[in-house]
C-alpha positions in Angstrom: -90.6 110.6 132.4 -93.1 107.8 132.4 -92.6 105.3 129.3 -96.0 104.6 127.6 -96.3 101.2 126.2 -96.5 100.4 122.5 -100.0 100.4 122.4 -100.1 99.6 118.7 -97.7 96.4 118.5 -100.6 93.6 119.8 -102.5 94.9 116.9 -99.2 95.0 114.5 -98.5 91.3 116.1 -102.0 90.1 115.5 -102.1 91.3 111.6 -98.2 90.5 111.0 -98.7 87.2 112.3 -100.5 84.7 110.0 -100.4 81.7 111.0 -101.1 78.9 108.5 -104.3 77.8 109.7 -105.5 81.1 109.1 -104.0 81.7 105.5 -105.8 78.4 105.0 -109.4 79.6 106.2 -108.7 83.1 104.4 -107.7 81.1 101.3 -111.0 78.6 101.3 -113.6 81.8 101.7 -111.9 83.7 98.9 -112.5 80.0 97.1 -116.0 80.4 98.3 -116.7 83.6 97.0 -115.0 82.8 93.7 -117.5 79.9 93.2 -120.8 81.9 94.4 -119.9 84.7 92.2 -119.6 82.1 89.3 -122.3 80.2 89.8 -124.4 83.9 90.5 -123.1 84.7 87.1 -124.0 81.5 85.2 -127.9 81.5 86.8 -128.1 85.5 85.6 -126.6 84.9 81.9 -128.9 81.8 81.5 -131.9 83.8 82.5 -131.6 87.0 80.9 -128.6 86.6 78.5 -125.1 88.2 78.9 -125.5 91.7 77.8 -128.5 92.0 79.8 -126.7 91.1 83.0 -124.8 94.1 85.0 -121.4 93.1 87.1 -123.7 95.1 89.6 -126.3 92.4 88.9 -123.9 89.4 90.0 -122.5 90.9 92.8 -125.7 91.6 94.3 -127.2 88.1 93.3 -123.8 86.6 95.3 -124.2 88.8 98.1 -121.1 90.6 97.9 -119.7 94.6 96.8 -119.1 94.9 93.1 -115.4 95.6 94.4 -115.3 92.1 95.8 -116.4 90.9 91.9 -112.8 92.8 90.7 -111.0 91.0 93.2 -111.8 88.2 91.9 -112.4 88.9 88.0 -111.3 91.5 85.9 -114.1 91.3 83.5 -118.0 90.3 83.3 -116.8 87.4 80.7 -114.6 86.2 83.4 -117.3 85.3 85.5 -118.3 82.9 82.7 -114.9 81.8 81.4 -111.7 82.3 83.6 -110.2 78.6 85.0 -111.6 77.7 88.0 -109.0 77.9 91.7 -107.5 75.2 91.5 -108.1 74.0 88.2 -105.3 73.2 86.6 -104.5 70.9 89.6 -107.4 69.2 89.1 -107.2 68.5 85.1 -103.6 67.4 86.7 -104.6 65.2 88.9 -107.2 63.3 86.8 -104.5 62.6 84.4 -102.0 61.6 86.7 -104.6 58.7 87.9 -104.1 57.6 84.0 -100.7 55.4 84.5 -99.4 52.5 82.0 -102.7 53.8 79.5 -102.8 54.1 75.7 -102.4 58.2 75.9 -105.3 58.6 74.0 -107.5 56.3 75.8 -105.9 57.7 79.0 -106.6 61.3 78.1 -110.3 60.7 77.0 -111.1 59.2 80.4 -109.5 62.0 82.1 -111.5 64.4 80.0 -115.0 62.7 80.5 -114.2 62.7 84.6 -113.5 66.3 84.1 -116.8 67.5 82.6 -118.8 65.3 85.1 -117.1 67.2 87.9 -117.8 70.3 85.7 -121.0 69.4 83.7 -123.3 72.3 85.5 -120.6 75.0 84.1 -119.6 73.5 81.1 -123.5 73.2 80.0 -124.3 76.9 80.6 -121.2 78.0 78.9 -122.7 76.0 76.2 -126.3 77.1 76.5 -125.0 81.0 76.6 -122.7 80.6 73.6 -125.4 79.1 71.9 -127.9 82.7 71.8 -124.5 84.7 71.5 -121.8 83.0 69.6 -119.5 85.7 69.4 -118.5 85.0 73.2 -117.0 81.8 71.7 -113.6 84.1 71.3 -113.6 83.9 75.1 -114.2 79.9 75.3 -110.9 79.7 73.3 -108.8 81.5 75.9 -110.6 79.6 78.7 -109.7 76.5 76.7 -105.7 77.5 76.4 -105.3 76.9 80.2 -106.7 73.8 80.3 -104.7 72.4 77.1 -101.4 73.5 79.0 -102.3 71.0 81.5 -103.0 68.6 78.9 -99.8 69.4 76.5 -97.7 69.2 80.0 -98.9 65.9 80.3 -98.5 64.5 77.2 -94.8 65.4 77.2 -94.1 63.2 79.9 -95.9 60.7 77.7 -93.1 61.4 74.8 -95.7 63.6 72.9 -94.3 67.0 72.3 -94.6 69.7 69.6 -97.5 69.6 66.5 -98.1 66.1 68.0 -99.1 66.7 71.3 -101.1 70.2 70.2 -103.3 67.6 67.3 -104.4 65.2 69.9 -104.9 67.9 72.6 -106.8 69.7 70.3 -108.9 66.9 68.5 -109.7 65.9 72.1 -111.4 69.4 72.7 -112.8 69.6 69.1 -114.5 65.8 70.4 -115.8 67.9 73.8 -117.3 70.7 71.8 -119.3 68.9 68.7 -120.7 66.7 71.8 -121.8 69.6 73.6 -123.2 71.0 70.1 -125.2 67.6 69.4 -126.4 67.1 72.8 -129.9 67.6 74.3 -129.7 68.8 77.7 -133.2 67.2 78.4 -131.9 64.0 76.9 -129.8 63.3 80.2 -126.6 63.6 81.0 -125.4 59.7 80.0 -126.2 60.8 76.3 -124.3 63.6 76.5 -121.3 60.9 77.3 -122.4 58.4 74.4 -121.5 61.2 72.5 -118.1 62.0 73.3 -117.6 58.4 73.5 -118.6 58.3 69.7 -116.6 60.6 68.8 -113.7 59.3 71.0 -113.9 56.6 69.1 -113.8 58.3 65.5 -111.2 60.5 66.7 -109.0 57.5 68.1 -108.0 56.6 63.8 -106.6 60.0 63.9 -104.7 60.0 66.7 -103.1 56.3 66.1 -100.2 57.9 63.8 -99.6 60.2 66.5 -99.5 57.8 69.0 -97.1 55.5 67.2 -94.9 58.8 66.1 -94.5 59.5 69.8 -93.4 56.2 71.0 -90.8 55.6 67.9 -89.3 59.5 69.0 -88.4 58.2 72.4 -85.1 56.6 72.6 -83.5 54.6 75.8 -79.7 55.3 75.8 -78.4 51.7 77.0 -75.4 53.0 78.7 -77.2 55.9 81.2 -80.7 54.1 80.5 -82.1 57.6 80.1 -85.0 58.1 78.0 -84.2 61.0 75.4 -86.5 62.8 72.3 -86.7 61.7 69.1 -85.1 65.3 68.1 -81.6 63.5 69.5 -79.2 62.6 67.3 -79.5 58.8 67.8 -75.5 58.5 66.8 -73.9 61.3 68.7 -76.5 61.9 71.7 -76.0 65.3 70.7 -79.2 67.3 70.8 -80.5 68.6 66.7 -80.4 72.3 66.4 -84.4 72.0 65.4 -84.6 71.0 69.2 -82.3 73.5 70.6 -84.1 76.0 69.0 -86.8 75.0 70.7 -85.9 74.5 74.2 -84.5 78.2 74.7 -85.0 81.5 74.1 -84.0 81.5 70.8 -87.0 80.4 68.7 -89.2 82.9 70.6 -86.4 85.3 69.0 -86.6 83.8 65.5 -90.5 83.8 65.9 -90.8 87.6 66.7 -88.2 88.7 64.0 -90.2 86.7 61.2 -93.7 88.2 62.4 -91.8 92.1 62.5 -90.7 91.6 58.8 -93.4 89.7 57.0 -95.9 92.5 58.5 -93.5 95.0 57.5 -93.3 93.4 53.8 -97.1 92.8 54.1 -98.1 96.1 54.6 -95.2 97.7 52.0 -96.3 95.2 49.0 -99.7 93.7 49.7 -100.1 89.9 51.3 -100.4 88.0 47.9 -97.2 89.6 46.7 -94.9 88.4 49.2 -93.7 85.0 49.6 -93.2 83.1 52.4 -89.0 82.9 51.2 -89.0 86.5 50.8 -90.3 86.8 54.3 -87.7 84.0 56.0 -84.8 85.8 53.3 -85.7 89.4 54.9 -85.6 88.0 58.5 -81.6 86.7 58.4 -83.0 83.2 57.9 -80.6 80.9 56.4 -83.1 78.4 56.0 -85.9 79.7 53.4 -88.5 77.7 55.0 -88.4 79.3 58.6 -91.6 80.3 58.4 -92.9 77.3 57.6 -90.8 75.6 60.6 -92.0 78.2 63.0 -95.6 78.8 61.2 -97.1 76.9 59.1 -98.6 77.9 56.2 -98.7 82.3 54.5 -102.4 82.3 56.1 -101.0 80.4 59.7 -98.3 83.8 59.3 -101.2 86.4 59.2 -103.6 84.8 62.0 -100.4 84.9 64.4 -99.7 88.8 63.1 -103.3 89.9 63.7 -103.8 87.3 66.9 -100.5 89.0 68.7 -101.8 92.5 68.2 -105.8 91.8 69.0 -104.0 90.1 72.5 -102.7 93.7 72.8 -105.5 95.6 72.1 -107.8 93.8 74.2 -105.3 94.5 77.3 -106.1 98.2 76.5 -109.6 97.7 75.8 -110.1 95.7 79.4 -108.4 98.9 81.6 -110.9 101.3 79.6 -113.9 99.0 80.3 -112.6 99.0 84.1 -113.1 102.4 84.2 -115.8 103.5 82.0 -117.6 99.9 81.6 -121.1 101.4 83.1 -120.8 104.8 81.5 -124.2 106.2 79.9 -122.2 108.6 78.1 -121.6 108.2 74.1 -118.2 109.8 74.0 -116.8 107.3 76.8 -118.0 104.6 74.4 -116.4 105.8 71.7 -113.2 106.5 73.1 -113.4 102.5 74.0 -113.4 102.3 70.3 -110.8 104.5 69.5 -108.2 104.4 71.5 -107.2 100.8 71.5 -106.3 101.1 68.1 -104.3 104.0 68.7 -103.1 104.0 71.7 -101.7 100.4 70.5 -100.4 101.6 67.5 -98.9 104.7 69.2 -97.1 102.0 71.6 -95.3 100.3 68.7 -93.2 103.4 68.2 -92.1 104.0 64.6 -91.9 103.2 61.9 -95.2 101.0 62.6 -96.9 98.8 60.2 -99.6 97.2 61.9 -102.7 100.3 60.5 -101.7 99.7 57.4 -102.0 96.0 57.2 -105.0 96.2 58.7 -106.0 98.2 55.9 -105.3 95.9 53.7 -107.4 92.9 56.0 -110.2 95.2 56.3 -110.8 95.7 52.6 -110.0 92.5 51.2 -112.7 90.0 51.7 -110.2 86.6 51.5 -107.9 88.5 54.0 -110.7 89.1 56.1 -112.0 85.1 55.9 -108.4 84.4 56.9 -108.2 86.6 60.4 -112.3 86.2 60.9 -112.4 86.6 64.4 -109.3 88.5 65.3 -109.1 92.3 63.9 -112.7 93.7 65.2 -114.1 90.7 66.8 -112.1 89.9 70.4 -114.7 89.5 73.1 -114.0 93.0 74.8 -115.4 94.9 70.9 -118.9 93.2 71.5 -118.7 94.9 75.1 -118.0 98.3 73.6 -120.5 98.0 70.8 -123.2 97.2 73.2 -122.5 99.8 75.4 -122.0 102.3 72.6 -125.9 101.1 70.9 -127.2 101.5 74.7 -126.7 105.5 74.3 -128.3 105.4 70.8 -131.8 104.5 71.5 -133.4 106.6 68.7 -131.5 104.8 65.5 -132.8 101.5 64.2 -130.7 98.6 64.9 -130.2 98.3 61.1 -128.8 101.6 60.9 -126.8 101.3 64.2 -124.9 98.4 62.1 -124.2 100.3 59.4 -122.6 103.2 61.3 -120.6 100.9 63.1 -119.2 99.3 59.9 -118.7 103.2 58.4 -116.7 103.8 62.2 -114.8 100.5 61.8 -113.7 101.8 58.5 -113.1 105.6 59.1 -111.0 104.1 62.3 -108.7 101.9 60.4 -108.2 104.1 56.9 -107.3 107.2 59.5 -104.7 105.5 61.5 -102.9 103.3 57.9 -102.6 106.9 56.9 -101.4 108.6 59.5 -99.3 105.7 60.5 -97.2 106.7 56.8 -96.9 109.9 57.9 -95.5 109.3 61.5 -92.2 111.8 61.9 -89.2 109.7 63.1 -89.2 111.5 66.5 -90.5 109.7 69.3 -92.5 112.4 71.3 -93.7 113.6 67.8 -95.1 110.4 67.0 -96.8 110.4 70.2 -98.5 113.4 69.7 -99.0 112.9 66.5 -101.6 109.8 67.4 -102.9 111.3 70.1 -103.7 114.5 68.0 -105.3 111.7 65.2 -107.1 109.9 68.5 -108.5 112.9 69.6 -109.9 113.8 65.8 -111.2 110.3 65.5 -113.4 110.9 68.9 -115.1 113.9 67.2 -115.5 111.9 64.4 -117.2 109.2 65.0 -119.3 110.9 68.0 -120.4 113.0 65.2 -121.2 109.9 62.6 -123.3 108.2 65.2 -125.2 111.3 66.2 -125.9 112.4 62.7 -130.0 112.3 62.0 -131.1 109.9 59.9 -132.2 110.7 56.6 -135.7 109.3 55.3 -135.5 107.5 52.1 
């Protein structure tokens, strides 16, 4: 019998086979299409404004499929916002340049050679959030990977901790009331007298800091080893403060305060639980772990509410994926509902979180605290245009109201079903998918109710 050769093993040597002058070509055009689908994405926003702008829209205007855009963002903010290829080398590299510096001069100059390489995307980010500031929830994210770059580089400099985050983020509060000030059409060199202005103001602030740091780093004479402050200067032993925060242990402290202080919160109202109760009923020895690990009773409730919006918003992304360019009212409404639920159904039970929410949504200092955080992450502005696009016939006015009566008929639901939860796992389950269901017929129902004349 005649042996046929392989005919498929060329092809399987040819794709197998990468060599690295390839993987470098195939690595430069995805590059290329990143930066065309940005820069497609800022010219469309700055002409027509975000929510009139279609992924469709910028995938076309770059020339590419709109499968090519989710290869390379997961969302039509991230065409706007997410970090740049490469960027965190970058901010690395320009503060790497800054050697022997005052830190604070140092990082300034770093920051100002960053925005001229950046100043075209920086400047529509500004102009965009400046006709719809609730995308701003967005810049902060985009902002959290550049300050790791920053905080990174500071602790090399012997700033670490609440230091290192203050003149990180006084730096960035400098860029953004420059960008606020500025003119476009006054030029770009008074966009720079501006940060240098403030630079300089900021500078006072930053001196205590800057001193603090340099005092906190210690030269052991005998290893000539330069050690943190948070070493105990006598023994060379490292402080338990510092231990805790070098492994996994704080992160453990951290999440067993937030677990009880919501629990307490949503059992005996915000105001009537002290921070002492909250560090007593978390095994802390010390009553003032929440304040170590914290801050402040209002610094406690942002970081609740911020862990579980992160949450939500990862559900409310993978419904958008799939339903993001639905005309139909009940897909939009199930964008509303089943974040919450299908969160709250994840934290198994007992759960707290509805509850508290509750408690945010109808006290208005509670809700001045977390402004931002319960209903406002970037991917509820998405929904609730989406969800106005299928209601044509009800005044904007009217729209608003609904949503607020939704908002409310959503949270009030689930804080009481959420006291009814049975102990059983797959009962609970059911049980908020039974409530997720009735909340769809709901609110479909509220928004399509005719409008009475008054």
């Amino acid at each position: 019998m005649q042996v046929r050769p392989n005919l498929l093993r060329p092809y399987c040597l040819r794709v197998t086979s990468t060599s690295p002058d390839l993987r470098t070509t195939v690595a430069a055009d995805k590059t290329e299409r990143w930066h065309r689908l940005r820069q497609a994405a800022l010219t469309l926003f700055e002409e027509r404004g975000f929510a009139a702008v279609s992924i469709d829209d910028i995938a076309a205007a770059a020339g590419v499929s709109r499968r090519t855009f989710f290869n390379h963002f997961e969302t039509k903010a991230g065409a706007l916002f997410d970090p740049a290829p490469g960027e965190a080398a970058q901010v690395a590299e320009l503060l790497a340049r800054e050697v022997g510096a005052d830190p604070w001069a140092a990082l300034t100059r770093a920051l100002k050679a960053y925005l001229a390489e950046e100043l075209r995307t920086v400047s529509a980010r500004r102009r965009i959030l400046a006709g719809q500031p609730e995308l701003n929830r967005f810049l902060l994210l985009a902002n959290m990977y550049f300050e790791e770059s920053v905080l990174a580089w500071l602790g090399g400099r012997g700033i670490t901790g609440l230091h290192a985050r203050a003149m990180s983020s006084m730096a960035l509060a400098c860029v953004r009331e420059a960008f606020t000030a500025w003119d476009a059409e006054s030029g770009q060199a008074r966009l720079f007298e501006l940060l240098d202005q403030l630079f300089a103001l900021a500078a006072a602030g930053t001196a205590a800091i800057r001193a603090t740091g340099a005092a906190d780093r210690v030269t052991d004479r005998t290893t000539g080893r330069i050690t943190d402050g948070a070493t105990n200067r006598a023994t060379g032993r490292t402080t338990e403060r510092d231990r805790d925060r070098a492994t996994p242990k704080a992160g453990q402290t951290r999440s067993r305060i937030l677990l009880t202080a919501e629990r307490l919160f949503a059992e005996h109202g915000v105001f009537a639980v002290s921070n002492r109760q909250i560090s007593e009923a978390a095994g802390q020895g010390n009553n003032a772990a929440v304040g170590y690990h914290f801050g402040t009773k209002s610094d406690l409730l942002r970081a609740i509410v911020d862990d579980h919006t992160t949450r939500l918003e990862r559900i409310r992304e993978r419904l958008l994926r799939d339903r993001g360019d639905s005309t139909e009212l009940r897909d939009w409404v199930a964008c509303v509902v089943l974040p919450f639920t299908d969160h709250l159904s994840s934290l198994g039970t007992p759960s707290w979180y509805a509850r508290l929410a509750a408690q945010i949504m109808t006290e208005p200092r509670l809700r001045e605290l977390v402004a931002g955080g319960l209903h406002d992450a970037p991917g509820f502005h998405t929904v609730v245009a989406g969800l106005h696009r299928c209601l044509p016939g009800l005044p904007p006015e009217l729209r608003r109201r609904r949503d607020d009566m939704a908002r409310t008929l959503l949270v009030h639901t689930c804080a009481h079903r959420e006291r009814t939860l049975p102990m059983d796992a797959d009962a609970a389950r059911a049980a908020w998918e039974a409530t997720a269901a009735e909340l769809m017929d709901a609110v479909e129902g509220l928004y399509l109710a005719p409008a009475s004349s008054h």
